[in-house]
PDB file of N, CA, C and O in Angstrom:
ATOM      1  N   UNK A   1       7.736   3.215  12.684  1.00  0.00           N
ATOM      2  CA  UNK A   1       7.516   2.902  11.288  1.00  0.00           C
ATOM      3  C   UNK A   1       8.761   3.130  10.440  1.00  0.00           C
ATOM      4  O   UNK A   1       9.010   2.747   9.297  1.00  0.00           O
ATOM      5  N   UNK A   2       9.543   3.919  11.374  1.00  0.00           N
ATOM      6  CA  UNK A   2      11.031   3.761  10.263  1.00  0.00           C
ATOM      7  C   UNK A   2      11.561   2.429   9.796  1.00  0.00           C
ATOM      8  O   UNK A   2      12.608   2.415   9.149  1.00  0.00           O
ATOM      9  N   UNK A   3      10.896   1.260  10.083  1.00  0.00           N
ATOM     10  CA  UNK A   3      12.252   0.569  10.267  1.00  0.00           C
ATOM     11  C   UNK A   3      11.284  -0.491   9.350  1.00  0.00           C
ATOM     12  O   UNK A   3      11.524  -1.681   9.555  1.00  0.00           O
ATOM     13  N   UNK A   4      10.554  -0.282   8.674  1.00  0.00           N
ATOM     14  CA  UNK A   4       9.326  -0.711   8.104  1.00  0.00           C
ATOM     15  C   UNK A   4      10.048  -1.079   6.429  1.00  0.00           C
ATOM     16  O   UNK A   4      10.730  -0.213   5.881  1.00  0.00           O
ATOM     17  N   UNK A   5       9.806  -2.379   5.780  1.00  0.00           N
ATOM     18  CA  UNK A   5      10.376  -2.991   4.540  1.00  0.00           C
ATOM     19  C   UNK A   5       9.268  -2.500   3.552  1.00  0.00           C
ATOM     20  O   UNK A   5       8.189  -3.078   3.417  1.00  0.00           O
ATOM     21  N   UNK A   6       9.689  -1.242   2.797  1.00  0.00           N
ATOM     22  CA  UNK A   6       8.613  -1.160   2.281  1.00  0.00           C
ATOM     23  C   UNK A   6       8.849  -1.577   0.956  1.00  0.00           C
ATOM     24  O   UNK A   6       9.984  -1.471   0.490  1.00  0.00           O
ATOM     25  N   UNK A   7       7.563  -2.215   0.036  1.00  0.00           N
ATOM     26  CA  UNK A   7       7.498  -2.912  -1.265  1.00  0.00           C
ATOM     27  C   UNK A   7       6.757  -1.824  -2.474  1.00  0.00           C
ATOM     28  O   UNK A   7       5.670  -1.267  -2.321  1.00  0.00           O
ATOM     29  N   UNK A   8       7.402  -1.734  -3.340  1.00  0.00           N
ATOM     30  CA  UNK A   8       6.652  -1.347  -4.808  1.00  0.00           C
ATOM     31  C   UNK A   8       5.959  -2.146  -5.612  1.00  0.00           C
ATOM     32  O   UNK A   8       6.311  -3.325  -5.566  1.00  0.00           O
ATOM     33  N   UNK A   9       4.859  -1.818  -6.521  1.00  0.00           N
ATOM     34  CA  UNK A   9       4.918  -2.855  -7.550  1.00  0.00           C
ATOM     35  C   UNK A   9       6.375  -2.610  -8.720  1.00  0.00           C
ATOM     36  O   UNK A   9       7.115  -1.629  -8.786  1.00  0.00           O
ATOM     37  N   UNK A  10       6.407  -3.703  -9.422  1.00  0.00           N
ATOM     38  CA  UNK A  10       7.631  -3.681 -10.319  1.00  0.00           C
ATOM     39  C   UNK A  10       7.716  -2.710 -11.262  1.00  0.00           C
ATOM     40  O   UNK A  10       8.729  -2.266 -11.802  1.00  0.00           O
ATOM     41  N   UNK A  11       6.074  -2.280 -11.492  1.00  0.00           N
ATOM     42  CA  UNK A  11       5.855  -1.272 -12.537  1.00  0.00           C
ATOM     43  C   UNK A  11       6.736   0.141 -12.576  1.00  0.00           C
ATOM     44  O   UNK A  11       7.259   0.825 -13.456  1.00  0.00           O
ATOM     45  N   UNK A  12       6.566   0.207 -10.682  1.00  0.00           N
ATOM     46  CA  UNK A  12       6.813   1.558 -10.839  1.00  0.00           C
ATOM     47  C   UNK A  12       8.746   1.554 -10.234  1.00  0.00           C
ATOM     48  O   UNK A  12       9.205   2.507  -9.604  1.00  0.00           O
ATOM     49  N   UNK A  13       9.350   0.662 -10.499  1.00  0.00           N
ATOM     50  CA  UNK A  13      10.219   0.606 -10.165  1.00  0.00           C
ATOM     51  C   UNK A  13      10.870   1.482  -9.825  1.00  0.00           C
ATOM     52  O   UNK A  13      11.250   1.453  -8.654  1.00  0.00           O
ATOM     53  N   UNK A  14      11.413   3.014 -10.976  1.00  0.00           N
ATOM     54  CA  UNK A  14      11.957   3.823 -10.647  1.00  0.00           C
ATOM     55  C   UNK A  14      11.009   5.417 -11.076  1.00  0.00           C
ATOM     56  O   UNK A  14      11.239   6.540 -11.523  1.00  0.00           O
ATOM     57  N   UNK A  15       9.976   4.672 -10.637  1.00  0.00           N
ATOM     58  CA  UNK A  15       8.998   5.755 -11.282  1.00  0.00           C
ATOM     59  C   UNK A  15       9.109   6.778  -9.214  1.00  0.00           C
ATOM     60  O   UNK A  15       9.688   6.426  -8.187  1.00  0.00           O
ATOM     61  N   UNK A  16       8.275   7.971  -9.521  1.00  0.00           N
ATOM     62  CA  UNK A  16       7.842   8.562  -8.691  1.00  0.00           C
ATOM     63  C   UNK A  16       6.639   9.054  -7.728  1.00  0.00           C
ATOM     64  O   UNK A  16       6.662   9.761  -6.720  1.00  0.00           O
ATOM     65  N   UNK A  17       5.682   8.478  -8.348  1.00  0.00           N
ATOM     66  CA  UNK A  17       4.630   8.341  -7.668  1.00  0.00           C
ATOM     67  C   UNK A  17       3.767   6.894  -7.882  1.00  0.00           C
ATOM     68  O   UNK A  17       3.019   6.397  -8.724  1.00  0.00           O
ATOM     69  N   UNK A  18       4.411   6.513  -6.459  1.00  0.00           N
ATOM     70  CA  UNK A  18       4.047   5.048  -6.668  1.00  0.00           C
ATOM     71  C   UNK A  18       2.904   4.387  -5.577  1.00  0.00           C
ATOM     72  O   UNK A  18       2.901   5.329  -4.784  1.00  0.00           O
ATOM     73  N   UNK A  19       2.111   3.588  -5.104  1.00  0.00           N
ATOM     74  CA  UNK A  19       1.876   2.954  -3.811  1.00  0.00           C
ATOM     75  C   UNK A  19       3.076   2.400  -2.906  1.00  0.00           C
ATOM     76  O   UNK A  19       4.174   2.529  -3.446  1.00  0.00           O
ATOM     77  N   UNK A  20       3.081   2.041  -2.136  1.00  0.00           N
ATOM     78  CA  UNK A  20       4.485   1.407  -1.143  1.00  0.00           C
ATOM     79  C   UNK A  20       3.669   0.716  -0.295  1.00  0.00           C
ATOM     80  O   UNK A  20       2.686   1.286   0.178  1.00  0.00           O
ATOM     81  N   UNK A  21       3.944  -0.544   0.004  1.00  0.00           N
ATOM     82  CA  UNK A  21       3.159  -0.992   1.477  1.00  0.00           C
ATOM     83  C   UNK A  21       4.035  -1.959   2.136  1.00  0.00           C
ATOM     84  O   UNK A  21       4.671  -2.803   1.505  1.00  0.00           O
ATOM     85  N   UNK A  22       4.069  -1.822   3.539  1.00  0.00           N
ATOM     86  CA  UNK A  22       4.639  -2.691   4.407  1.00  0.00           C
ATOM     87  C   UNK A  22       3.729  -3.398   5.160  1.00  0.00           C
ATOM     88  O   UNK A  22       2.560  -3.048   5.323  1.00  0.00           O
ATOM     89  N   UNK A  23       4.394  -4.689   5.765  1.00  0.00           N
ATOM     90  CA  UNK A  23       3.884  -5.116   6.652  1.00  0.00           C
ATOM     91  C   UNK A  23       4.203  -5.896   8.093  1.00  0.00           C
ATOM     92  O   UNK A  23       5.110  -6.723   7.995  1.00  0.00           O
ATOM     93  N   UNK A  24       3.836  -5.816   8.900  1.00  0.00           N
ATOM     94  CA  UNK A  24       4.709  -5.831   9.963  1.00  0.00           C
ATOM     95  C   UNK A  24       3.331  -5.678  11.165  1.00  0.00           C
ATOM     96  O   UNK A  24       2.457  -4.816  11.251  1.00  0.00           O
ATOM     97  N   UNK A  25       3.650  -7.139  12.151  1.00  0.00           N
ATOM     98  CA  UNK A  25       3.114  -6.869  13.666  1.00  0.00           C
ATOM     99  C   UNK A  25       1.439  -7.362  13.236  1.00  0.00           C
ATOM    100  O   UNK A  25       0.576  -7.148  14.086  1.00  0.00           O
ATOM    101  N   UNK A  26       1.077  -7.940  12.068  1.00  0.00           N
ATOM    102  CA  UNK A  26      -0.192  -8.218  12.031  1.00  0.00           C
ATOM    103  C   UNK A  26      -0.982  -6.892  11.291  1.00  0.00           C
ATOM    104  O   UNK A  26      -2.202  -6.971  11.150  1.00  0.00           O
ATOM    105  N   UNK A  27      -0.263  -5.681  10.825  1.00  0.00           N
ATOM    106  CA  UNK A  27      -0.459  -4.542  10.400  1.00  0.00           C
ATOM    107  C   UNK A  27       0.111  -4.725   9.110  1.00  0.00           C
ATOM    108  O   UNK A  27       1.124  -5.315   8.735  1.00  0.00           O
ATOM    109  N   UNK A  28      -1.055  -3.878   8.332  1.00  0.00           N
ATOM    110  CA  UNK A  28      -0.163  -3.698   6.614  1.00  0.00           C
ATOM    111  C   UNK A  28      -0.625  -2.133   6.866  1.00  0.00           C
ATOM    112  O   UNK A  28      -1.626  -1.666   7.408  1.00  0.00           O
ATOM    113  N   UNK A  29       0.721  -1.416   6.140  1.00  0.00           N
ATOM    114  CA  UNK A  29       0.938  -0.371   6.127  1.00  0.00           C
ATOM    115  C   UNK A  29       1.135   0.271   4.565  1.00  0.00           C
ATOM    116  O   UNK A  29       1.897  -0.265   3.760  1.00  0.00           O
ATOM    117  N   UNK A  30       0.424   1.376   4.275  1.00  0.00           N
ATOM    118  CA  UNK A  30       0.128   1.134   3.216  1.00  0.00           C
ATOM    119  C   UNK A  30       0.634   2.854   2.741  1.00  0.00           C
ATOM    120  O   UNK A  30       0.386   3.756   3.542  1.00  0.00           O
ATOM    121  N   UNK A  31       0.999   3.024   2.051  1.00  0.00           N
ATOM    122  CA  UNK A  31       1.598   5.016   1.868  1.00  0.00           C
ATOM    123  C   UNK A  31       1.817   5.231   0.006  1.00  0.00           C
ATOM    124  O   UNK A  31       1.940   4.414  -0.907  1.00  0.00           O
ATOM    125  N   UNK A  32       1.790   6.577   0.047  1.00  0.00           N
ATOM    126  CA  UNK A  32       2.527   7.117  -1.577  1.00  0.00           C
ATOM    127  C   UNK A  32       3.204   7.308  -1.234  1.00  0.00           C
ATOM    128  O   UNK A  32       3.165   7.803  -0.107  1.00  0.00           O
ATOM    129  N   UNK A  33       4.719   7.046  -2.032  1.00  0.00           N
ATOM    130  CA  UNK A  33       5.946   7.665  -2.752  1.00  0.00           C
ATOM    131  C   UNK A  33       6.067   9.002  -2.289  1.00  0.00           C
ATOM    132  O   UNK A  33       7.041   9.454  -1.687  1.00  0.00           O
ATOM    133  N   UNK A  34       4.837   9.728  -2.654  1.00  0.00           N
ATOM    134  CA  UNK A  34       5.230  10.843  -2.991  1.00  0.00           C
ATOM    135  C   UNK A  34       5.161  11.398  -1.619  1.00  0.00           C
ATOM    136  O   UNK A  34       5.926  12.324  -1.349  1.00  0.00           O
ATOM    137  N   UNK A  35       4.329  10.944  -0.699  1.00  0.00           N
ATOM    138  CA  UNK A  35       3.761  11.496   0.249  1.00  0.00           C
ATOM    139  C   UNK A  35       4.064  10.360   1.267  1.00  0.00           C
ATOM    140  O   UNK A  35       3.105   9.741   1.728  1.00  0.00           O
ATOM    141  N   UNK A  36       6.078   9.852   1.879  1.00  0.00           N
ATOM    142  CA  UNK A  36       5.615   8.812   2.791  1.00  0.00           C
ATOM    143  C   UNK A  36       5.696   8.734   4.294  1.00  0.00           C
ATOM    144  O   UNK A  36       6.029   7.799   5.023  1.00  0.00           O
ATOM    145  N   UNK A  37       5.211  10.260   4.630  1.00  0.00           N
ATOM    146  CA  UNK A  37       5.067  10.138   5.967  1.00  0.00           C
ATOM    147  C   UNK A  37       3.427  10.214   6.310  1.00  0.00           C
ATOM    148  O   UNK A  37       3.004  10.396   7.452  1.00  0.00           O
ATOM    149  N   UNK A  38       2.532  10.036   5.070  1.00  0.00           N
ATOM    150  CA  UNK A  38       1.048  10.223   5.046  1.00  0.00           C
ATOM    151  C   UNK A  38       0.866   8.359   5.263  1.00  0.00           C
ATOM    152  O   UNK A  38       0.819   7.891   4.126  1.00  0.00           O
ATOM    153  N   UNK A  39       0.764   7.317   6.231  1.00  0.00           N
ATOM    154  CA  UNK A  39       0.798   5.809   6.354  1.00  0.00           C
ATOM    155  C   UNK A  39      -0.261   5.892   6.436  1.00  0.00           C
ATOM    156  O   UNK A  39      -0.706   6.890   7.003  1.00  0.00           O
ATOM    157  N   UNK A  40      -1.395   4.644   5.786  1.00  0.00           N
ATOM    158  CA  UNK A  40      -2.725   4.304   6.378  1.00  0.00           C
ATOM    159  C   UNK A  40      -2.277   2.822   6.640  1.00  0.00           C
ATOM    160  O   UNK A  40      -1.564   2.213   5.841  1.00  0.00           O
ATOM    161  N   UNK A  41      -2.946   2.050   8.323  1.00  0.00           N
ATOM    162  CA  UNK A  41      -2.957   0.953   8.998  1.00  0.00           C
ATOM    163  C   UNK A  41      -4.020   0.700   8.316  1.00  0.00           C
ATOM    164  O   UNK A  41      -4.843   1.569   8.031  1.00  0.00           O
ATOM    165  N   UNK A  42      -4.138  -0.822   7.899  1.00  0.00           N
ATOM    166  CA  UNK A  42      -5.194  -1.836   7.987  1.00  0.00           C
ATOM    167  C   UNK A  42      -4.580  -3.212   8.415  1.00  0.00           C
ATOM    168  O   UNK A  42      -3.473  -3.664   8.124  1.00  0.00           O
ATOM    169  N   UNK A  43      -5.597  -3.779   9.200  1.00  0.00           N
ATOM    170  CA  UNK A  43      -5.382  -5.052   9.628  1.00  0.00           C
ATOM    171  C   UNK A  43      -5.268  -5.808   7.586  1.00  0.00           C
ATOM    172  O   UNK A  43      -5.333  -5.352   6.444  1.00  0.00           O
ATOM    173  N   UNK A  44      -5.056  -7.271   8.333  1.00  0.00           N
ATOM    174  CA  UNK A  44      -5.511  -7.983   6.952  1.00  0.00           C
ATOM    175  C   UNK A  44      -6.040  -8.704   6.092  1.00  0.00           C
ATOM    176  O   UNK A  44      -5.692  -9.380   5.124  1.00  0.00           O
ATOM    177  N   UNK A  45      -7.499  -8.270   6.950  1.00  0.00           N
ATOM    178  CA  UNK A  45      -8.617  -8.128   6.406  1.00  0.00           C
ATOM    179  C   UNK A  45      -9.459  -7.080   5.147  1.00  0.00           C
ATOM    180  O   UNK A  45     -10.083  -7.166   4.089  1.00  0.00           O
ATOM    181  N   UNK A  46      -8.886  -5.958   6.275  1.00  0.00           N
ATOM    182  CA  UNK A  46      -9.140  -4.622   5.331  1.00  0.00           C
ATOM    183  C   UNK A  46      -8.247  -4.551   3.974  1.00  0.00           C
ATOM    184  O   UNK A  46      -8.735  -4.138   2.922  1.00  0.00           O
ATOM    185  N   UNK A  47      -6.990  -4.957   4.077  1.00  0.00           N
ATOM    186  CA  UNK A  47      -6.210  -5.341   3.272  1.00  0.00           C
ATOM    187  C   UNK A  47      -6.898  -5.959   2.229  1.00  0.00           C
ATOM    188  O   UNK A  47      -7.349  -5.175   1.395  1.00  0.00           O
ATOM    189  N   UNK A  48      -7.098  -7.106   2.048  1.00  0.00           N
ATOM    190  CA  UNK A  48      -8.004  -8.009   1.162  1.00  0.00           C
ATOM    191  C   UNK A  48      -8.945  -7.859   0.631  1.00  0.00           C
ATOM    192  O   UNK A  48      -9.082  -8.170  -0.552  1.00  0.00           O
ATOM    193  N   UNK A  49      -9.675  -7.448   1.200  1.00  0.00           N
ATOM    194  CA  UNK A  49     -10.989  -6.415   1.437  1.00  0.00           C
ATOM    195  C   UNK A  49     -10.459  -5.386  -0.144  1.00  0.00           C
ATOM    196  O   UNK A  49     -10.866  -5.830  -1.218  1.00  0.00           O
ATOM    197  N   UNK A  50      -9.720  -4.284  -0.165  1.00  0.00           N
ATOM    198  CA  UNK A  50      -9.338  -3.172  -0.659  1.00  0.00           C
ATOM    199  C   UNK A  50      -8.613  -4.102  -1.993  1.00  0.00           C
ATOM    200  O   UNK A  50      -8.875  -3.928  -3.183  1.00  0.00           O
ATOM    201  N   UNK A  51      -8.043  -4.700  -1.660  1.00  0.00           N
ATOM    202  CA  UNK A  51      -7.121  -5.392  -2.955  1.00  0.00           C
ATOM    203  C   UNK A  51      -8.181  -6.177  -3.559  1.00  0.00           C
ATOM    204  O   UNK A  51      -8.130  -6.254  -4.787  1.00  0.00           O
ATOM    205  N   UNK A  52      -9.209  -6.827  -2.922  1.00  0.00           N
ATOM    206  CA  UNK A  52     -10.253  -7.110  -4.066  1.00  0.00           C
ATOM    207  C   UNK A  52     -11.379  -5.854  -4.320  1.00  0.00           C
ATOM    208  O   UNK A  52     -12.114  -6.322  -5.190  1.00  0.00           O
ATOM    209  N   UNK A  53     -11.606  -5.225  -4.166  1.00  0.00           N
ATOM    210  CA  UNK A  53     -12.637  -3.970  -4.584  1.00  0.00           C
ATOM    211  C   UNK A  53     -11.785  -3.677  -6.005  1.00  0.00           C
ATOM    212  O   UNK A  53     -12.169  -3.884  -7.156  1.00  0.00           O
ATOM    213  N   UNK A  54     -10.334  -3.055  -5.486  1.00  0.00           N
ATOM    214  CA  UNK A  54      -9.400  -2.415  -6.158  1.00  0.00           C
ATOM    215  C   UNK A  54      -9.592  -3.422  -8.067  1.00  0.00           C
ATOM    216  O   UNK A  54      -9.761  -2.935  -9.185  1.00  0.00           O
ATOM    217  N   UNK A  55      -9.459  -4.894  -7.619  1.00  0.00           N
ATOM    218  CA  UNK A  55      -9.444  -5.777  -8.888  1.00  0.00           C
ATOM    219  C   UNK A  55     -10.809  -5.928  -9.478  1.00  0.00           C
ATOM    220  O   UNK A  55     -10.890  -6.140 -10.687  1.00  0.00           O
ATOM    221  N   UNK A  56     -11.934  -5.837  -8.718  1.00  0.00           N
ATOM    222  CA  UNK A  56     -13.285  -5.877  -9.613  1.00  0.00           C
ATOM    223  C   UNK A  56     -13.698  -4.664  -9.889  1.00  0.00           C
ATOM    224  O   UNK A  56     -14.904  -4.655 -10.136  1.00  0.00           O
ATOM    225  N   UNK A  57     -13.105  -3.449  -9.960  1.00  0.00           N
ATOM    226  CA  UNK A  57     -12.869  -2.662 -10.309  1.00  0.00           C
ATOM    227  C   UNK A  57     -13.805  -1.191  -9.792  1.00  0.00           C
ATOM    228  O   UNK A  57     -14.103  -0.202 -10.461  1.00  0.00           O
ATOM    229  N   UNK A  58     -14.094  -1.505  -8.398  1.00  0.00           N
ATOM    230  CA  UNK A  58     -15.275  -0.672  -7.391  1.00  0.00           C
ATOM    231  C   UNK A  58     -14.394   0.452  -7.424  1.00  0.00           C
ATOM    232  O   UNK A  58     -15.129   1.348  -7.009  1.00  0.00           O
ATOM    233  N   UNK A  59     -13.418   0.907  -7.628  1.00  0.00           N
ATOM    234  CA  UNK A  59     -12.998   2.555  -7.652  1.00  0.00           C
ATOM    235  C   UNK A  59     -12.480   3.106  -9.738  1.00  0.00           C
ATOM    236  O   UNK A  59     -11.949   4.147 -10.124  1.00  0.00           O
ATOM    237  N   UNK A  60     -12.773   2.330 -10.261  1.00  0.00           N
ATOM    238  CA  UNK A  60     -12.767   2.392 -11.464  1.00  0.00           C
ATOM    239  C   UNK A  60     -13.703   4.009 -11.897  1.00  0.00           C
ATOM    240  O   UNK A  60     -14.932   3.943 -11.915  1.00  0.00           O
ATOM    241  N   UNK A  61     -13.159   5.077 -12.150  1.00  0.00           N
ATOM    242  CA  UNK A  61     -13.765   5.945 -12.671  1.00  0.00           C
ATOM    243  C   UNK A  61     -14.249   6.480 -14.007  1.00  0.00           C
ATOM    244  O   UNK A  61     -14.910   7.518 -14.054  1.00  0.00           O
TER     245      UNK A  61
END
């Protein structure tokens, strides 16, 4: 996973606690900033899956 392109949103450009996700091998790899040896795998399904929950707003507290 070192060798892994990982992406920000633009928001957090030079911020510090950000999401990061790579993808690579049919795998999206998904980590915090703050924390990036903590990786969660999802295929990309689960992917899609999570990025729409995330937008209709199913973890909204």
């Amino acid at each position: 996973m070192n060798n892994l392109a990982w992406t920000r949103p633009t928001s957090c450009a030079n911020a510090n606690n950000c999401p990061e996700v790579a993808i690579a091998d049919g795998t999206v790899y998904v980590r915090s900033s703050l924390l990036p040896d903590a990786v969660a795998q999802l295929t990309p399904d689960e992917w899609r899956d999570l990025v729409s929950a995330i937008r209709n707003g199913e973890f909204d507290l």
